[in-house]
Z-matrix of the N, CA and C atoms (Angstrom, degrees):
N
C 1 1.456
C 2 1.525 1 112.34
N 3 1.460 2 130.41 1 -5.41
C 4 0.986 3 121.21 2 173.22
C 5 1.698 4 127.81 3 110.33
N 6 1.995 5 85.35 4 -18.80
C 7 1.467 6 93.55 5 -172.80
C 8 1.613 7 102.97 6 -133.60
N 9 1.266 8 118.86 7 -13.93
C 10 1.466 9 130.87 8 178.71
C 11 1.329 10 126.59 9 -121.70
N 12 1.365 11 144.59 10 122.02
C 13 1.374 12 147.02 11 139.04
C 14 1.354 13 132.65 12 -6.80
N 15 1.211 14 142.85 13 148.41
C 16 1.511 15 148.70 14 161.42
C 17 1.145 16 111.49 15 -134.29
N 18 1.371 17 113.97 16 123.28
C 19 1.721 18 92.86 17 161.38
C 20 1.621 19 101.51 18 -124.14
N 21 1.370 20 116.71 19 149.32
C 22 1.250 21 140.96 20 -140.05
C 23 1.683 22 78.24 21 -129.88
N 24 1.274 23 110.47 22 138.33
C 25 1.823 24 120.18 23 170.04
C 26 1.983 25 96.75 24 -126.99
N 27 1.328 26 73.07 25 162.20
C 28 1.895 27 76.82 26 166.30
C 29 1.622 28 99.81 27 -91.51
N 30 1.109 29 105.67 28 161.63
C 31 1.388 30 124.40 29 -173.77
C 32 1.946 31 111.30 30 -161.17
N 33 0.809 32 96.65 31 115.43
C 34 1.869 33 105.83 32 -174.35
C 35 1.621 34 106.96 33 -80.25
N 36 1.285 35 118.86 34 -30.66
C 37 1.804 36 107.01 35 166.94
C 38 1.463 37 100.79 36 -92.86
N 39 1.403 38 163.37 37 0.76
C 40 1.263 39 136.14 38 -169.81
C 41 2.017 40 90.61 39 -123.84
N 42 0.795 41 81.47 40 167.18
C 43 2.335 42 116.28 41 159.45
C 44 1.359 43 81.09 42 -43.67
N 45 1.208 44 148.08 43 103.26
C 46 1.820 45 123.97 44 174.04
C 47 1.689 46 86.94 45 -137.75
N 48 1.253 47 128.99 46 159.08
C 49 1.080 48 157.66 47 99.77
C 50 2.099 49 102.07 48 30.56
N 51 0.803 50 106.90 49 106.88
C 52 1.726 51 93.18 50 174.04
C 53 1.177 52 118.98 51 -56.58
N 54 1.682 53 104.96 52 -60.22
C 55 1.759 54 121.13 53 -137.64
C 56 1.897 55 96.29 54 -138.58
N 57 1.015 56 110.96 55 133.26
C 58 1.577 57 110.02 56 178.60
C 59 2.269 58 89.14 57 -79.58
N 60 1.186 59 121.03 58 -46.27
C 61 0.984 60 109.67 59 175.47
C 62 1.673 61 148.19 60 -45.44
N 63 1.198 62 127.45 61 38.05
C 64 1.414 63 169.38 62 -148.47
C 65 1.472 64 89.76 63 -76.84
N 66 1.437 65 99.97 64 103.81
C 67 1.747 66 116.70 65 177.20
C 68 1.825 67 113.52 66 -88.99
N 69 1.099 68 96.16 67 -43.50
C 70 1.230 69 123.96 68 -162.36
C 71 1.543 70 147.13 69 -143.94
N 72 1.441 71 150.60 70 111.38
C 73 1.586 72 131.61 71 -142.89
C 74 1.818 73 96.68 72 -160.46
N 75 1.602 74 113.99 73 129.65
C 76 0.971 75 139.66 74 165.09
C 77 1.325 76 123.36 75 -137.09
N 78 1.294 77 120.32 76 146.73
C 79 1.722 78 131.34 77 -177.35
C 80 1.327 79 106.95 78 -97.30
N 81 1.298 80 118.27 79 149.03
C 82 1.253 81 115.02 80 -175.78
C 83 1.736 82 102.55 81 -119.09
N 84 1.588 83 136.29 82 -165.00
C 85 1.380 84 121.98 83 -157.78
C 86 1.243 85 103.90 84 -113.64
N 87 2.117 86 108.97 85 44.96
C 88 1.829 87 83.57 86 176.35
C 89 1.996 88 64.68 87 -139.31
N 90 1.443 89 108.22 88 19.31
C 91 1.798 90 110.41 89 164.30
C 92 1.554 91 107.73 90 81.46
N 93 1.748 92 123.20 91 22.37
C 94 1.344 93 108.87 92 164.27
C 95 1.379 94 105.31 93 -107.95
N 96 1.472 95 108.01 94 155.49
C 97 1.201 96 130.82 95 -175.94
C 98 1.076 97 119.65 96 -96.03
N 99 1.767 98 121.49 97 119.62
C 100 1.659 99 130.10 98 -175.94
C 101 1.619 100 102.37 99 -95.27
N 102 1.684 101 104.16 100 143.14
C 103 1.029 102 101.68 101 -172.33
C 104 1.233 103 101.58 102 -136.20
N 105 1.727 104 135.58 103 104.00
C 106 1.017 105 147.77 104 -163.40
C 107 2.002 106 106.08 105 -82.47
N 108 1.460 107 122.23 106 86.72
C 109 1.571 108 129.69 107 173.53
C 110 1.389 109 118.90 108 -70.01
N 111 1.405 110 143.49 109 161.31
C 112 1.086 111 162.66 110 -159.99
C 113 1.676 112 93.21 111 -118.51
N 114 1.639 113 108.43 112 100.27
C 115 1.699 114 108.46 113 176.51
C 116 1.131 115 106.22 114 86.29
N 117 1.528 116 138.50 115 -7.53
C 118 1.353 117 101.68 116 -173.61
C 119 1.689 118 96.26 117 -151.02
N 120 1.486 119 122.04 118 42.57
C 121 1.463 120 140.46 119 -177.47
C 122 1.540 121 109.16 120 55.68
N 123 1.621 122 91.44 121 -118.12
C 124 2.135 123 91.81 122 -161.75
C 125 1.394 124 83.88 123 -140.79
N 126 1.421 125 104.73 124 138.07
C 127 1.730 126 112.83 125 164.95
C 128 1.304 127 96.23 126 -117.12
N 129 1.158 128 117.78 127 169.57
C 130 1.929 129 144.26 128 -166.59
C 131 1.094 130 91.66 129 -132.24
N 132 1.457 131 125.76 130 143.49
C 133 1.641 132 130.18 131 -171.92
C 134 2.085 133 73.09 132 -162.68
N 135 2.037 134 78.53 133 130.11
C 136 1.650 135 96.51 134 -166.76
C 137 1.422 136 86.14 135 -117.07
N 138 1.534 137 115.85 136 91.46
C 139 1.285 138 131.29 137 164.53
C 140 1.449 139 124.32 138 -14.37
N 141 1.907 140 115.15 139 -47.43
C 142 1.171 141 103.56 140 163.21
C 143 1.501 142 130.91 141 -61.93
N 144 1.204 143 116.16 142 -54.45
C 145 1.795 144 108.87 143 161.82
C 146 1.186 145 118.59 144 -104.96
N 147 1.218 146 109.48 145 49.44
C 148 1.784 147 102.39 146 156.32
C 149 1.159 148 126.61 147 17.29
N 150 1.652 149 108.58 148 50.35
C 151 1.830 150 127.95 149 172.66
C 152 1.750 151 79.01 150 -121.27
N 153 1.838 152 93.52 151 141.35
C 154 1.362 153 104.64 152 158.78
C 155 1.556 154 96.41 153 -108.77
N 156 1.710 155 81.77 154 169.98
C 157 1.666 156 101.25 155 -177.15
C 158 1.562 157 93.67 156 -130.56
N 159 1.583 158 123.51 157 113.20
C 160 1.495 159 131.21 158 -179.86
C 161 1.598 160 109.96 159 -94.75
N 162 1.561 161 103.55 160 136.83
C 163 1.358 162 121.36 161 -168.86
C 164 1.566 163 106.23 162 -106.69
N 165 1.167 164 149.60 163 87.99
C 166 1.504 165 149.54 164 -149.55
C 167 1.423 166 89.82 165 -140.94
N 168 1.673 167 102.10 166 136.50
C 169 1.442 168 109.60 167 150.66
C 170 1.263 169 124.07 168 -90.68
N 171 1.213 170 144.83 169 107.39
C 172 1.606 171 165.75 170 -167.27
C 173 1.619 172 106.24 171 -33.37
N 174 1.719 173 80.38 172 -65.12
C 175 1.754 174 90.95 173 -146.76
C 176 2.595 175 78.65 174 -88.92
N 177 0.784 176 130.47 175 -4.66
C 178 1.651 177 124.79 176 -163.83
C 179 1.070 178 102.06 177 56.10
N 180 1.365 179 143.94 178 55.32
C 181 1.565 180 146.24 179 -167.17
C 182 1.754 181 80.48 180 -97.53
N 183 1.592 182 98.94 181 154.48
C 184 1.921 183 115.81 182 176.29
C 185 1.365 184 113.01 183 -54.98
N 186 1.796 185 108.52 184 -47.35
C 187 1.301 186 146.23 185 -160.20
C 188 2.003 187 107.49 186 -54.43
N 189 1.554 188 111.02 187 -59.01
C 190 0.875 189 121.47 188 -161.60
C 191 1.914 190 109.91 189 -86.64
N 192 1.616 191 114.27 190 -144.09
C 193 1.039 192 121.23 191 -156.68
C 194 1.594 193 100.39 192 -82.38
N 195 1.285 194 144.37 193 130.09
C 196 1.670 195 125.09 194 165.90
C 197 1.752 196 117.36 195 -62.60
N 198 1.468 197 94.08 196 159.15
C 199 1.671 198 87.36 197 -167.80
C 200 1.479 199 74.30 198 -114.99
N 201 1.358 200 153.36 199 -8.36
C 202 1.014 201 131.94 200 162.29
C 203 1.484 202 122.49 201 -106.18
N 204 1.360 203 119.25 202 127.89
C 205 1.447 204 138.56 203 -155.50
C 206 1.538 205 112.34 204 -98.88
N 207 1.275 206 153.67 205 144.64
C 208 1.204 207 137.98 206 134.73
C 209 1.208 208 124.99 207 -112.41
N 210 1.494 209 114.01 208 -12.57
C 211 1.660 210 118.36 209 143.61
C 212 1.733 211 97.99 210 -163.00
N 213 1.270 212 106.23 211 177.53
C 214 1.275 213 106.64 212 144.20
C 215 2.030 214 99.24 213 -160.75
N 216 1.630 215 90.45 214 -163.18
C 217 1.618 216 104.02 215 -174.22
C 218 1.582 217 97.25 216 -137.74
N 219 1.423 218 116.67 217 165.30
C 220 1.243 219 155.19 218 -178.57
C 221 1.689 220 85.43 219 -92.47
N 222 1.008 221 161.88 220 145.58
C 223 1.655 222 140.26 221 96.12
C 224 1.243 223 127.55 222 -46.53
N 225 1.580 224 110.77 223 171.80
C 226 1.969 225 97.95 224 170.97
C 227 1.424 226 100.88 225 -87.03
N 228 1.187 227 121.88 226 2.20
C 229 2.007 228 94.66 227 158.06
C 230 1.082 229 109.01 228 -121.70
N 231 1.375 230 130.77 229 49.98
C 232 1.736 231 150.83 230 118.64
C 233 1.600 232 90.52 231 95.70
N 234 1.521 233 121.39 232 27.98
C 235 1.489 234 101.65 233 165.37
C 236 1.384 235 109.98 234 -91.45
N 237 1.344 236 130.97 235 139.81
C 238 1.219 237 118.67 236 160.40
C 239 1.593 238 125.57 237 -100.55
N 240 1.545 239 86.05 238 175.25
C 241 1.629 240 93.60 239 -149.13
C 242 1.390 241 95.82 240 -116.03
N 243 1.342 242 131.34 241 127.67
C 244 1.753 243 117.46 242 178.76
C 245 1.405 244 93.07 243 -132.23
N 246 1.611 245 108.43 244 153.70
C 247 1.445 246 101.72 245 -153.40
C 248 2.187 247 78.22 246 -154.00
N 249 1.351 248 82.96 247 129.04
C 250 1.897 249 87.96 248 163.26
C 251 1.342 250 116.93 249 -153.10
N 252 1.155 251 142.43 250 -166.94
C 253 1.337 252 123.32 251 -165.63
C 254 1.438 253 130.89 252 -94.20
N 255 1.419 254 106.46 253 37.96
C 256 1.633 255 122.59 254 -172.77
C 257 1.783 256 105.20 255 -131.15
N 258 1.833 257 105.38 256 -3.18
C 259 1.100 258 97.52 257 -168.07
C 260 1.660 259 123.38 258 150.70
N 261 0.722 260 126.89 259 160.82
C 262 1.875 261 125.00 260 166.55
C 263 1.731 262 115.49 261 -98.86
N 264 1.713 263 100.62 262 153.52
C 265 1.364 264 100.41 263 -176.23
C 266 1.307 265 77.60 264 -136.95
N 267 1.513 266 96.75 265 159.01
C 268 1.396 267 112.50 266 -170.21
C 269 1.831 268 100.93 267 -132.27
N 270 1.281 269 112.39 268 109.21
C 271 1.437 270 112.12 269 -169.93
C 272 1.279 271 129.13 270 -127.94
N 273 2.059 272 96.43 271 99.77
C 274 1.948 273 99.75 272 -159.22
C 275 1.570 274 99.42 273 -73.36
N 276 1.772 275 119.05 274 148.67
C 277 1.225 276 128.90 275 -174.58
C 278 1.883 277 93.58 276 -111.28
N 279 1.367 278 100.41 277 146.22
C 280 0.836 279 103.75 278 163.94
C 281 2.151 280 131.02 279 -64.42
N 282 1.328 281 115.94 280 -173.00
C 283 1.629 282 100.04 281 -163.62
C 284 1.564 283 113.25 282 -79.13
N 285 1.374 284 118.24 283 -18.03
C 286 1.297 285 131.29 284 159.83
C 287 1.515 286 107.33 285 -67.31
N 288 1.111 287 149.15 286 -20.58
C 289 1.648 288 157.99 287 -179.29
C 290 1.414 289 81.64 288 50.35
N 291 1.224 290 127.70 289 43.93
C 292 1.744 291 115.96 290 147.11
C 293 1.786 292 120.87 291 -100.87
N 294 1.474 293 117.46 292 -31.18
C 295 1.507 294 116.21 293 165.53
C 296 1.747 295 114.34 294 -110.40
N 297 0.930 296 107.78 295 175.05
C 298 1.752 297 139.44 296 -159.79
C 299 1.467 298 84.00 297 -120.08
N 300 1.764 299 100.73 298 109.67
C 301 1.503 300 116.14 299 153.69
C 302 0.999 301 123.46 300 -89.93
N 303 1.633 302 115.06 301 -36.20
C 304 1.364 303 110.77 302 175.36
C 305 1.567 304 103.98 303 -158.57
N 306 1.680 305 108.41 304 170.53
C 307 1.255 306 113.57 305 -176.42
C 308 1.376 307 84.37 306 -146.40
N 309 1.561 308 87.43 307 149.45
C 310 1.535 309 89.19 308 -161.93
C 311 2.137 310 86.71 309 -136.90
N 312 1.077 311 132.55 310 168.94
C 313 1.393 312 134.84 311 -170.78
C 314 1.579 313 89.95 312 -134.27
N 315 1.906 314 116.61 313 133.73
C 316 1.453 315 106.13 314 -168.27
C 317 1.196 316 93.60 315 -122.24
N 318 1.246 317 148.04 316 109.71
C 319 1.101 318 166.78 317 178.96
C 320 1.960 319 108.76 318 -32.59
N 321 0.808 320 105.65 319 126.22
C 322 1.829 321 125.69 320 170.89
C 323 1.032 322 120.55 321 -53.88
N 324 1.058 323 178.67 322 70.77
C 325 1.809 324 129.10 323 -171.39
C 326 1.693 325 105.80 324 -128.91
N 327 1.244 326 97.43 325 130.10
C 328 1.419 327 89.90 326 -174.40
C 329 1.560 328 108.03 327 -142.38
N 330 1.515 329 110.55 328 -170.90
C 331 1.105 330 110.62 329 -170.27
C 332 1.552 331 131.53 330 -57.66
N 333 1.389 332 158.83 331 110.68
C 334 1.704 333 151.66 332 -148.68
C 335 1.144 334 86.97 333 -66.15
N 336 1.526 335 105.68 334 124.43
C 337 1.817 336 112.04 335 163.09
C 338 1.494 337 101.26 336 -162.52
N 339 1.401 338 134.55 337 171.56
C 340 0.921 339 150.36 338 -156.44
C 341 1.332 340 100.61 339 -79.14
N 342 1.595 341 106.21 340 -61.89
C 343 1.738 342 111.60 341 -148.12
C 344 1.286 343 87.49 342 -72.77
N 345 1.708 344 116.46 343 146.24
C 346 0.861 345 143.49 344 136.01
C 347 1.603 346 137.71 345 -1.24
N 348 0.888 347 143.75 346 99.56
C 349 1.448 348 146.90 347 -124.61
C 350 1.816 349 100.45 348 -152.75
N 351 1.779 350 87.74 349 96.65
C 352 1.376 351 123.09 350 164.46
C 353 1.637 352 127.75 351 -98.63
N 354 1.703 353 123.20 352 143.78
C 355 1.655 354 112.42 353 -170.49
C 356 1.418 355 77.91 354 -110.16
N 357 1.414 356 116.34 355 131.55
C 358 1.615 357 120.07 356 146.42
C 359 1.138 358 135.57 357 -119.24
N 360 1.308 359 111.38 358 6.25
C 361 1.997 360 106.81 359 164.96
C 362 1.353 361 100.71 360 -138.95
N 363 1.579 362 102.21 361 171.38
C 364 1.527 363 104.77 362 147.37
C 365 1.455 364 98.77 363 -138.95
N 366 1.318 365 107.86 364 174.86
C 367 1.681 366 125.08 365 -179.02
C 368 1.352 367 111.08 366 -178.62
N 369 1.730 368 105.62 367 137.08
C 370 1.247 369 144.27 368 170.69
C 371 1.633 370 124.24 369 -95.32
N 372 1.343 371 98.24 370 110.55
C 373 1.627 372 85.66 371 -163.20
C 374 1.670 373 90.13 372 -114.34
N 375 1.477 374 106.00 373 -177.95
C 376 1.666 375 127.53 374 -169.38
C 377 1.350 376 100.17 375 -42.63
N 378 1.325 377 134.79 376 -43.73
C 379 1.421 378 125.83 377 -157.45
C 380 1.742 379 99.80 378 -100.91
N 381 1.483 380 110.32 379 27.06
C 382 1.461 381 106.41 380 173.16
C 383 1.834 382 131.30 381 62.32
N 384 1.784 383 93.37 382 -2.27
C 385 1.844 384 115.75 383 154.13
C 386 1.437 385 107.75 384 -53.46
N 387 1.230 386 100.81 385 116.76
C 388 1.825 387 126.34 386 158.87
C 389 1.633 388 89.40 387 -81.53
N 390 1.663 389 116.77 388 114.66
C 391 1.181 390 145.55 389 129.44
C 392 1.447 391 132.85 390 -55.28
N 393 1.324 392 125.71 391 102.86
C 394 1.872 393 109.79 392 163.11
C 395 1.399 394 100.99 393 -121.50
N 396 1.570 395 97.94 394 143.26
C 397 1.227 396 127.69 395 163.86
C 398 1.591 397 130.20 396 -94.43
N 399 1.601 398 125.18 397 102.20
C 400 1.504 399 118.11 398 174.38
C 401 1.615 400 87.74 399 -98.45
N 402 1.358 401 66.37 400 164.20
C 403 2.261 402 101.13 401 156.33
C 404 1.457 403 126.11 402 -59.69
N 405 1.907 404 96.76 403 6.07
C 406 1.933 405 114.81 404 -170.42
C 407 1.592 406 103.53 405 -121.17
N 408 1.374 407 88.43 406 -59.49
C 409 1.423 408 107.63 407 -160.96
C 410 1.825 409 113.34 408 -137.99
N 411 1.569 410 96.10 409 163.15
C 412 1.246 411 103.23 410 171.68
C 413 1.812 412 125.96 411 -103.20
N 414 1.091 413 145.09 412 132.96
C 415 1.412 414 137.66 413 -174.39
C 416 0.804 415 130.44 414 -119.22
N 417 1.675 416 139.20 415 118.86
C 418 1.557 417 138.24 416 175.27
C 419 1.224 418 92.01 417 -84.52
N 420 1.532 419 118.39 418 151.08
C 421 1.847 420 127.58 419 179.04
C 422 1.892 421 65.94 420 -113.99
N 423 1.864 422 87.32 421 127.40
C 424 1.795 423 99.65 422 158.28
C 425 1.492 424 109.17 423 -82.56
N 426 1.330 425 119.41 424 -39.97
C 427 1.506 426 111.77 425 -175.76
C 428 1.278 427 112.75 426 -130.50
N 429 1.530 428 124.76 427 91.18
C 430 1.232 429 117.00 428 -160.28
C 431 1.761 430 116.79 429 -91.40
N 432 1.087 431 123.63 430 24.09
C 433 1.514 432 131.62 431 150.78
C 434 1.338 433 139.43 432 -126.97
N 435 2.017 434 101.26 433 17.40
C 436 1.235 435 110.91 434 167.81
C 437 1.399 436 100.80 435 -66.88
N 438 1.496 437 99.29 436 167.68
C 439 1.905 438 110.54 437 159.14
C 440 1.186 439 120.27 438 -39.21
N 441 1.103 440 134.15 439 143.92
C 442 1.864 441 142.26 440 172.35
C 443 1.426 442 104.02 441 -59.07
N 444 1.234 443 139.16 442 -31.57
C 445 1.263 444 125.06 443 169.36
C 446 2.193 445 113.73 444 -79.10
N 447 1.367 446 108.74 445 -24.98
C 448 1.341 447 130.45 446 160.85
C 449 1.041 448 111.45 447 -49.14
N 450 0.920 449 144.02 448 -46.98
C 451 1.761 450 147.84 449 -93.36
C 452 1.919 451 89.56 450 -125.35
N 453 1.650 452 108.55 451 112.76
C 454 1.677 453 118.75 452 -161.11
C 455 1.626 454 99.65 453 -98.23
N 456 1.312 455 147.06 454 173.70
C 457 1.297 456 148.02 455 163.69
C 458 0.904 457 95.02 456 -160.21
N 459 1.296 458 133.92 457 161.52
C 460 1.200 459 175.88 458 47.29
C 461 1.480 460 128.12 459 46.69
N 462 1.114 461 157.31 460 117.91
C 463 1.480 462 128.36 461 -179.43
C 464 1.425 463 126.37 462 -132.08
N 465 0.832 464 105.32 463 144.32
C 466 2.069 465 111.64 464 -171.80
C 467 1.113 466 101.67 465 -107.34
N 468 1.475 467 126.22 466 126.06
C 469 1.335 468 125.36 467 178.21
C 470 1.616 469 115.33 468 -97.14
N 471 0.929 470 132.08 469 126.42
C 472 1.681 471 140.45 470 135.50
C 473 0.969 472 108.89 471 -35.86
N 474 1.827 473 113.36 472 104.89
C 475 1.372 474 89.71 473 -175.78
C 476 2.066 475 86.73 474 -116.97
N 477 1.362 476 133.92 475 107.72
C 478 1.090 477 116.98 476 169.40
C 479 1.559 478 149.37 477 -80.03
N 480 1.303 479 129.62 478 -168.01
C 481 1.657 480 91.69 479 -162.74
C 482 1.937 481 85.07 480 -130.62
């Protein structure tokens, strides 16, 4: 609210909080708050009753949701975006934004070079551009709800001296 504290514990019988390790947190437009954890995916905490709902991949399969976060975003059409250093996931919610219909993996591609090639942000700016940030380069997504094999960017080069 602007003027008071919460603190949220983990708790193994209630709606609790997963992970005290909290990378990352965005609201989405029906006012719940995503909270991107280190190891243990994204929980949703529904401000009115302060029950979370935890998003974990089980088996850590490539395929599915990451349980490790280094940020992500809400968009304004409530997909979220989770992003760690192997890559971005792109994860449409259903119209209640309480379940995960799909996760989708959005492909990289960047310039052939040696060094090592990490994604560490994403960002949504005024004109509704999906931004990613590596350790190489910078990326506009041109169409950010085509198919993952669809899916066009843009690229900003690093150019160093």
């Amino acid at each position: 609210d602007g003027y008071s504290f919460k603190t949220f514990r983990i708790n193994p019988q209630k709606n609790s909080i997963s992970s005290n390790l909290i990378i990352s947190i965005d609201e989405d437009s029906k006012g719940n708050i995503w909270i991107g954890t280190y190891g243990k995916g994204i929980c949703k905490l529904n401000p009115q009753t302060g029950e979370f709902t935890s998003y974990e991949n089980e088996n850590n399969d490539s395929g599915g949701l990451p349980n490790d976060i280094n940020t992500l975003i809400v968009d304004n059409m409530d997909f979220l975006w989770s992003v760690n250093w192997f890559g971005v996931t792109r994860i449409e919610l259903d119209s209640t934004l309480c379940q995960i219909k799909k996760c989708e993996k959005i492909p990289i591609k960047t310039i052939d070079t040696n060094e090592e090639f990490a994604v560490k942000t994403i960002f949504q700016d005024k004109s509704g551009n999906i931004w990613i940030g590596t350790n190489l380069n910078t990326f506009r997504v041109k169409n950010p709800y085509a198919s993952p094999e669809e899916v066009e960017m843009e690229t900003f080069y690093c150019h160093g001296e």
